[in-house]
C-alpha positions in Angstrom: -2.1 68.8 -8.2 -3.7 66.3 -5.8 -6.7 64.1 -7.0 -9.9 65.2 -5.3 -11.5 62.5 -3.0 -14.1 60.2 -4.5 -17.9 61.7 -3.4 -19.1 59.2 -1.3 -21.8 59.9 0.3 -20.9 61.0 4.4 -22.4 57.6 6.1 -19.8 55.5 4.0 -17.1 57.2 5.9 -18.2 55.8 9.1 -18.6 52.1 8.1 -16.1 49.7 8.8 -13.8 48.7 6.3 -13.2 45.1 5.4 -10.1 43.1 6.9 -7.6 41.3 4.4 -5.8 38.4 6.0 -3.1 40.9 6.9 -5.4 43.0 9.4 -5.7 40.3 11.9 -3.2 37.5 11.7 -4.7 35.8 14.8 -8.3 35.1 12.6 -9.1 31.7 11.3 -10.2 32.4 8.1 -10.5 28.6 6.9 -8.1 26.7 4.4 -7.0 28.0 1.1 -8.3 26.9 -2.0 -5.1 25.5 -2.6 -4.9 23.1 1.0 -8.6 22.6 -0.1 -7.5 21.3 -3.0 -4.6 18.9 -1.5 -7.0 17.8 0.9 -9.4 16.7 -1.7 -6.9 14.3 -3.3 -5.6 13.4 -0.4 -9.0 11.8 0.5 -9.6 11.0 -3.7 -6.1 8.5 -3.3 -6.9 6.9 0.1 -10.5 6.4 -1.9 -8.1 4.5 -4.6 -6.1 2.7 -2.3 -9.4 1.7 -0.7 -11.4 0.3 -3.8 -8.1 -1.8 -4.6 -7.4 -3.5 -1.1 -9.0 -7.3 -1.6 -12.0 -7.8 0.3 -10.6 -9.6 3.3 -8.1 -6.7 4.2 -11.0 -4.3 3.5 -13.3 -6.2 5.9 -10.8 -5.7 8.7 -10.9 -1.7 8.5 -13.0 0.3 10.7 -15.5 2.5 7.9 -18.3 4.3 7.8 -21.3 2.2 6.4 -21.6 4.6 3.9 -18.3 4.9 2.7 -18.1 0.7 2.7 -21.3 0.9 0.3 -20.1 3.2 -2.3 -16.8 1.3 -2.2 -19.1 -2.0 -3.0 -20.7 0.0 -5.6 -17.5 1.2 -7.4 -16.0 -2.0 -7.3 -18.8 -3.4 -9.6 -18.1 -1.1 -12.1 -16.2 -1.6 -15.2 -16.9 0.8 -17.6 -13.9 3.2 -16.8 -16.0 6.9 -17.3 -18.4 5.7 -15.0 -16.2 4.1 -12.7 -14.0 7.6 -12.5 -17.3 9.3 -11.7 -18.5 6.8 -9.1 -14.5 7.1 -7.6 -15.1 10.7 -7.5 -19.0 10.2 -5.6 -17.2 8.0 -3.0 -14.9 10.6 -2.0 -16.9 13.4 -1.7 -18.7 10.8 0.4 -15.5 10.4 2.5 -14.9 14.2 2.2 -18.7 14.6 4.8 -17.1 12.8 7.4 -14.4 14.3 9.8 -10.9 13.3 8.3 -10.5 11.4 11.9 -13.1 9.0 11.0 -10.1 7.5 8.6 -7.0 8.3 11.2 -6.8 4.2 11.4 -7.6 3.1 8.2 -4.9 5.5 7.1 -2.5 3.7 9.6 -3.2 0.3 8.7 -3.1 1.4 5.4 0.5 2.4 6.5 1.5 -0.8 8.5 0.2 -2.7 5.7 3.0 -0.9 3.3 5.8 -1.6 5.5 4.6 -4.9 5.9 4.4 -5.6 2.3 8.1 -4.4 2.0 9.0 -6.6 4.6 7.9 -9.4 3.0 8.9 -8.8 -0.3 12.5 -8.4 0.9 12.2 -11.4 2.6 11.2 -12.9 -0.7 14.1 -11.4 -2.2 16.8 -12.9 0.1 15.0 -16.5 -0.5 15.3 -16.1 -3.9 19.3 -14.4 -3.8 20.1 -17.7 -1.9 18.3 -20.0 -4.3 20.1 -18.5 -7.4 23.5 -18.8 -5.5 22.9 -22.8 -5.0 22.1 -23.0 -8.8 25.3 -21.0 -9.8 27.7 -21.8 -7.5 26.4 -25.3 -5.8 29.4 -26.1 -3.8 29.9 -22.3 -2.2 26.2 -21.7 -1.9 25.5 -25.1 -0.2 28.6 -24.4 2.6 27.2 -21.0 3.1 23.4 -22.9 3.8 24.7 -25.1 6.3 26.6 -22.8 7.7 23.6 -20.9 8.3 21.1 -24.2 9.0 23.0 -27.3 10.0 20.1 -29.2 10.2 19.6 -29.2 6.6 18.9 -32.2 4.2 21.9 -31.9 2.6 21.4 -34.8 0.4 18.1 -34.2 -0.8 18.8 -30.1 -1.4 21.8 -31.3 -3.8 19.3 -33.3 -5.3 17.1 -30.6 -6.0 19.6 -28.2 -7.4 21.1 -31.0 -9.8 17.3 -31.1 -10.9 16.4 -27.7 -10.9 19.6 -27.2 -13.8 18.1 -30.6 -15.8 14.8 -28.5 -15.5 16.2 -25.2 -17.3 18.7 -26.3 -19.4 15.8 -28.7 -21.0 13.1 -25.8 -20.8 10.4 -28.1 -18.4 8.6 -26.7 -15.7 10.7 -25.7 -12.6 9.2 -27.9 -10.3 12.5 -28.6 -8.5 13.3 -25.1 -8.4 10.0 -24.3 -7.1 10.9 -26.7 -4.1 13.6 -25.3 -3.8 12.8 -22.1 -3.2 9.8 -24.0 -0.5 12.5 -25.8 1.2 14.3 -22.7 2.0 11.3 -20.4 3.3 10.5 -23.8 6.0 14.1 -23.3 7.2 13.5 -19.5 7.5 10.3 -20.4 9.3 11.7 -23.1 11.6 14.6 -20.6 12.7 12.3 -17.9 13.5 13.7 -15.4 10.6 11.9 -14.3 7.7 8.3 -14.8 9.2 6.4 -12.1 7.5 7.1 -13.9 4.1 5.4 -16.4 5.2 2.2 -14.7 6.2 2.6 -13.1 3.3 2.1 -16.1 1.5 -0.8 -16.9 3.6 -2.5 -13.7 2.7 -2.0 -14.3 -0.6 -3.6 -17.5 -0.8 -6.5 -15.7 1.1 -6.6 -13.1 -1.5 -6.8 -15.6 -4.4 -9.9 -17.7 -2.5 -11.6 -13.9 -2.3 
């Protein structure tokens, strides 16, 4: 037996029904909760990478003078409950503006990665080569003037036969500190390498900050 119609009253019948999302796949019905969501820590971890860049990098980016005072404000705070809730303030600070507004922060943010890869690979080969001179002197030196013929040959063997009186007598590596200094002004003066050495530069800047 079929089941009798609900009684609704006649005018009901007339009314328009309400659309699902399936009705009219052309309508913008907004975001999901769930890209809400991402979006919200998308701008919560750019509001974290923010608050941890030092000042001078910071001072370089083009923000909102709101958005640079709630940063100030949340890096003055210690106490890490509060701080989490001031963290949380600042983006929903970000969140009022159009997400274009941080388009280039985001990219320097970006450039400022690769570069930081850059330079610590750089780092890295400096310091492959320096452990090669200590452990092999004679096959690590060839392959340094083969590289840099203009090298003080003299005073980097020198050096290296100080650098092993410094660790096998546990002092401080002074000579393998110059070493390592020696070899990035070689980079430098043959043009390779550069971004370690504004890396460095920044660094020092970060420390003065």
């Amino acid at each position: 037996m079929v089941s009798p119609l609900p009684e609704y009253p006649l005018h009901c019948w007339n009314e328009p029904v309400n659309r699902t999302y399936t009705d009219n796949p052309d309508h913008d019905y907004g975001p999901t909760r769930t890209q809400q969501r991402r979006d919200a820590l998308a701008v919560l971890a750019l509001a974290v990478q923010l608050i941890e860049l030092p000042p001078s990098k910071l001072a370089k980016l083009d923000l909102p003078e709101d958005v640079e005072r709630e940063i100030a404000t949340t890096r003055r705070i210690t106490a890490h409950i509060a701080r989490k809730r001031q963290l949380a303030f600042l983006a929903k600070v970000m969140r009022r503006h159009d997400a274009s507004v941080f388009d280039g922060v985001r990219a320097a943010l970006g450039e400022n990665r690769d570069r930081q890869r850059q330079e610590t690979a750089a780092m890295h080969r400096l310091e492959a080569t320096r452990d090669r001179l200590l452990a092999d002197p004679d096959n690590g030196m060839s392959e340094l003037i083969a590289q840099y013929p203009n090298v003080d040959r003299q005073h980097l063997r020198s050096l290296v036969r100080q650098a092993k009186i410094e660790k096998d007598g546990n002092k401080p590596p002074r000579a393998y500190r110059e070493i390592y200094q020696l070899l990035k002004d070689l980079a430098a003066g043959s043009g390779a390498d550069d971004a370690v050495l504004d890396g460095d530069d920044e660094a020092r800047e970060e420390n003065q900050d």
